[in-house]
matplotlib code that plots the C-alpha trace (Angstrom):
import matplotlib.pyplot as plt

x = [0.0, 1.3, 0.0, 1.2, 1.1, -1.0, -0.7, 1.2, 2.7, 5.3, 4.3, 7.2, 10.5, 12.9, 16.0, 16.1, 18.9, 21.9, 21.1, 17.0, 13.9, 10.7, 8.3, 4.4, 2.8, -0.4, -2.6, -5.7, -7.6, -5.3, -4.8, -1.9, 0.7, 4.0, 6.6, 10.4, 12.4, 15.5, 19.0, 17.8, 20.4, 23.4, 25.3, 23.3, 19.9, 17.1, 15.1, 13.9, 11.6, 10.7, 7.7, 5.1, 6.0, 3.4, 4.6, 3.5, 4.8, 4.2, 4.9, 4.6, 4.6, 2.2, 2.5, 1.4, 4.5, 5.4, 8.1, 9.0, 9.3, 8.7, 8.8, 8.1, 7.8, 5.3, 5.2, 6.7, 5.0, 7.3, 7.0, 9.2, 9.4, 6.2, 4.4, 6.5, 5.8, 2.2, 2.7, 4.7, 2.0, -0.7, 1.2, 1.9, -1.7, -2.7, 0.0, -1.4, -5.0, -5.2, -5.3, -3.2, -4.8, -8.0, -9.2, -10.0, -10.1, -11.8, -9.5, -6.5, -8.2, -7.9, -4.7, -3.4, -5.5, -4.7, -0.4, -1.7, -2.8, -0.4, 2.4, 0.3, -0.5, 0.8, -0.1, -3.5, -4.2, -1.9, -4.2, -7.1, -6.1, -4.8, -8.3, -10.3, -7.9, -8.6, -12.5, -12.2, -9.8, -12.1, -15.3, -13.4, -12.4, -15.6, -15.2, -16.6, -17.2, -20.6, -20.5, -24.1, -26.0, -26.4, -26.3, -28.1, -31.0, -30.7, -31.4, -29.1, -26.6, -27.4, -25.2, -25.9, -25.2, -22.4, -21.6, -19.3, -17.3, -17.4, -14.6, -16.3, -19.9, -20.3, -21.7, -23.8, -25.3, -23.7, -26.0, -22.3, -20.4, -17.5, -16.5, -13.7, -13.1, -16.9, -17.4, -19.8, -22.4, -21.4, -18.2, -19.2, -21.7, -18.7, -16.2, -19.3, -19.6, -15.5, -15.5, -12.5, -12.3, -12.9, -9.2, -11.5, -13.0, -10.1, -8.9, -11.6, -11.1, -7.9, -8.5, -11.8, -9.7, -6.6, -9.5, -11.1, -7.8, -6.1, -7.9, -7.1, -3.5, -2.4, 0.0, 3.0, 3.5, 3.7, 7.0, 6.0, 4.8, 7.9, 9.5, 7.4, 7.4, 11.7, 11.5, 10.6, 8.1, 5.1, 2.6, -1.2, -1.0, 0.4, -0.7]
y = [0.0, 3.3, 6.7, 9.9, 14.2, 13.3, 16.4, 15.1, 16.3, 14.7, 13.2, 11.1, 9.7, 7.3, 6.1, 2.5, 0.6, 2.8, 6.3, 5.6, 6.8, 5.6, 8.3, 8.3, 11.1, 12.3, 12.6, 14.0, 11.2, 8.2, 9.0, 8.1, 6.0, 4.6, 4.7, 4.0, 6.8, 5.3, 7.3, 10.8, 10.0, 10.6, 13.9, 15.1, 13.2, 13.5, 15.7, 16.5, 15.3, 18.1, 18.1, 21.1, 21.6, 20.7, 18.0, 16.4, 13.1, 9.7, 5.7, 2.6, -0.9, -4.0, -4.1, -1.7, -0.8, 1.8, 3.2, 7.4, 7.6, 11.5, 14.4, 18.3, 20.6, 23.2, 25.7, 25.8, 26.6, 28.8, 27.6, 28.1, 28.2, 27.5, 27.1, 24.6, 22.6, 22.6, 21.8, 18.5, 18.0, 18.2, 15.4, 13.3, 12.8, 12.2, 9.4, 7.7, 8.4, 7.8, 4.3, 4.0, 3.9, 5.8, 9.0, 11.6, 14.7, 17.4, 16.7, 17.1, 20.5, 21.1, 20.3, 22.5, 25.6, 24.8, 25.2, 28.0, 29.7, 28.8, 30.5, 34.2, 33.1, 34.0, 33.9, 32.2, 32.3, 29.2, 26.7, 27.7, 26.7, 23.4, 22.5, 23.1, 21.2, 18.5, 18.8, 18.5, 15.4, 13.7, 14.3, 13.0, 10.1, 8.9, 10.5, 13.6, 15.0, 17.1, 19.8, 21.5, 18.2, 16.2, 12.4, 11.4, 13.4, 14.0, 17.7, 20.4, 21.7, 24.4, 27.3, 27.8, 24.2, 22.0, 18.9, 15.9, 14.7, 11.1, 10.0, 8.3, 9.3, 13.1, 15.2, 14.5, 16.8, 16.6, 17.6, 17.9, 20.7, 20.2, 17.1, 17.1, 18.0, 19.6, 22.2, 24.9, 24.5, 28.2, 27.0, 24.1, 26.0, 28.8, 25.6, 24.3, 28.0, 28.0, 31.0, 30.8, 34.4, 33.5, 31.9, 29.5, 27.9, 27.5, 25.7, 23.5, 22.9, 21.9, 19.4, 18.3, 17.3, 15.7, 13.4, 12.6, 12.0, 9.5, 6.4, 6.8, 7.7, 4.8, 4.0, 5.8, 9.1, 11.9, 12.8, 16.4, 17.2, 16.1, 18.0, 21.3, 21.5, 20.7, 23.8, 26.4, 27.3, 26.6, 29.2, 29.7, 27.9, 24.9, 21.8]
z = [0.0, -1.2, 0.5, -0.9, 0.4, 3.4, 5.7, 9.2, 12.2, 14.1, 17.5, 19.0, 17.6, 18.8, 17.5, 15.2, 14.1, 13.5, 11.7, 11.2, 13.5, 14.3, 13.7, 15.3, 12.7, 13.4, 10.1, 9.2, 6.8, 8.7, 11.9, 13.8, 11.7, 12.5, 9.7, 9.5, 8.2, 6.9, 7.2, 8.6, 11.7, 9.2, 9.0, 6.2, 6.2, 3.4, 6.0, 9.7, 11.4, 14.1, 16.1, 15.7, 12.2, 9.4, 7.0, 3.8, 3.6, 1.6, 3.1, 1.6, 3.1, 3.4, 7.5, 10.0, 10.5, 7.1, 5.5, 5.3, 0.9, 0.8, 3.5, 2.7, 5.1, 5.3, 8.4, 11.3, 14.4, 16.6, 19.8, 23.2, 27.1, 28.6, 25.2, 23.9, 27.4, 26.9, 23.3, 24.1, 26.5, 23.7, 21.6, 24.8, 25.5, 21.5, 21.5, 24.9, 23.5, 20.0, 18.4, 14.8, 11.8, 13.4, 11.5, 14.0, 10.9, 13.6, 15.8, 13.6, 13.0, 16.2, 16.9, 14.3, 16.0, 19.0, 17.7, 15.9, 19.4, 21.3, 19.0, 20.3, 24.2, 27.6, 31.3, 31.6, 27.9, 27.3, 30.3, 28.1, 25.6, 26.8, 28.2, 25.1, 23.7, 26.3, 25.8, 22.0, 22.4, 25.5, 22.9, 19.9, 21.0, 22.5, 26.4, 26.5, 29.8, 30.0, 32.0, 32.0, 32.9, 36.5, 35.8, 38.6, 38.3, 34.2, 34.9, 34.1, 36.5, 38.7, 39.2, 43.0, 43.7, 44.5, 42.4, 42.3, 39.5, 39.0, 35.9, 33.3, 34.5, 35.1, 38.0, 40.6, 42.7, 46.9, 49.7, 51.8, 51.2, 53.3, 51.0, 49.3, 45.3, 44.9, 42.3, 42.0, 39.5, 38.3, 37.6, 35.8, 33.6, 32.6, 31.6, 29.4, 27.4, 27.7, 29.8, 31.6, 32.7, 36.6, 38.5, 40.0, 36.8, 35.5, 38.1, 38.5, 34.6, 35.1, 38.4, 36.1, 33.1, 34.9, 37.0, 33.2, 31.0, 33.9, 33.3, 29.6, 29.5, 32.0, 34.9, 33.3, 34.2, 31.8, 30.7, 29.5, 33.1, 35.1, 32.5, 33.0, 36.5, 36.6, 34.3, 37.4, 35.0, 37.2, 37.8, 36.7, 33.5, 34.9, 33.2]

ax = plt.figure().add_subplot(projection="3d")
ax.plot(x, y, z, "-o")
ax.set_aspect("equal")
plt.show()
């Protein structure tokens, strides 16, 4: 099978034999596939393969496992400090999430935005945009977490009420409100419209999504975040 100018980014890389890689691209009509790129580890390889740039590359092979023919790049998304944190971040989670070979084309969209906006953020503006990123990738691939709905009495959330967040369920409302992790049903009502304008929604967005993504990304933990918070770059837009 021969596949030719799909539009990729690279998501992870790891070195194979003696000058090749392993590439994980993330595609917009495929999905994530895995190719071999063969002798880009020389002194002068055919091309590089460097994340948050927008590639258009071809692969052939009869196995799951295909091989890099063609690579062009397109645009390069400028990306540093914090940004670039949250960026590796964003492909971290796509890798633990997405399956290969499974077309997820709004999500690529996405994606591409969400580099797109993270090239102009700072302060607060970069967590935003990492959690509507989350949302989108939870709701794409099948685990969307609703935020203007209780699941226990399938009625809509209430802004002057207290709720809990159950992973893989939703909200319930809590008669208690000394229990731990409870959110206000304001809070939960701004996250649903994306208004993130209030400190305290967006750190119940933040706390909402971590509790949502962890049964899905598994025991490991994330290398982007160990990374980000060696950086002394932690503050409000902490991932």
């Amino acid at each position: 099978m021969r596949e030719t100018r799909q539009i990729s980014y690279v998501l992870h890389t790891r070195a194979y034999q003696e000058s090749s890689l392993l590439v994980e691209f993330f595609t917009r009509s495929f999905g994530r596939v895995g190719v071999v790129a063969k002798s880009v580890r020389k002194a002068k390889p055919r091309f590089e393969l460097t994340p948050f740039v927008r590639f258009e590359i071809s692969w052939s092979g009869k196995t799951q496992l295909k091989t890099l023919s063609a690579c062009e790049s397109l645009e390069y998304h400028g990306l540093s400090g914090k940004v670039l944190f949250s960026a590796i971040y964003i492909n971290e989670v796509l890798m633990r999430l997405l399956h290969p070979y499974d077309p997820h084309p709004v999500l690529f969209d996405g994606y591409q935005y969400a580099l797109e906006q993270l090239q102009d953020c700072a302060g607060f503006e970069v967590e935003i945009c990492l959690r509507e990123f989350e949302k989108m990738l939870l709701r794409e691939t099948g685990y969307e977490v609703v935020f203007d709905q209780d699941v226990q009495g399938e009625c809509m959330i209430e802004p002057d009420s207290l709720y809990r967040y159950f992973p893989g369920k939703g909200f319930s409302r809590s008669e208690e409100e000394n229990l731990p992790a409870l959110y206000s049903g304001k809070n939960l009502l701004q996250i649903a419209k994306s208004d993130y304008s209030d400190r305290q929604t967006r750190k119940a967005a933040k706390q909402i999504m971590r509790a949502a993504l962890q049964p899905h990304l598994g025991n490991r933990p994330l290398h982007s975040r160990a990374l980000f918070v060696s950086s002394n770059f932690r503050n409000d837009g902490e991932k």
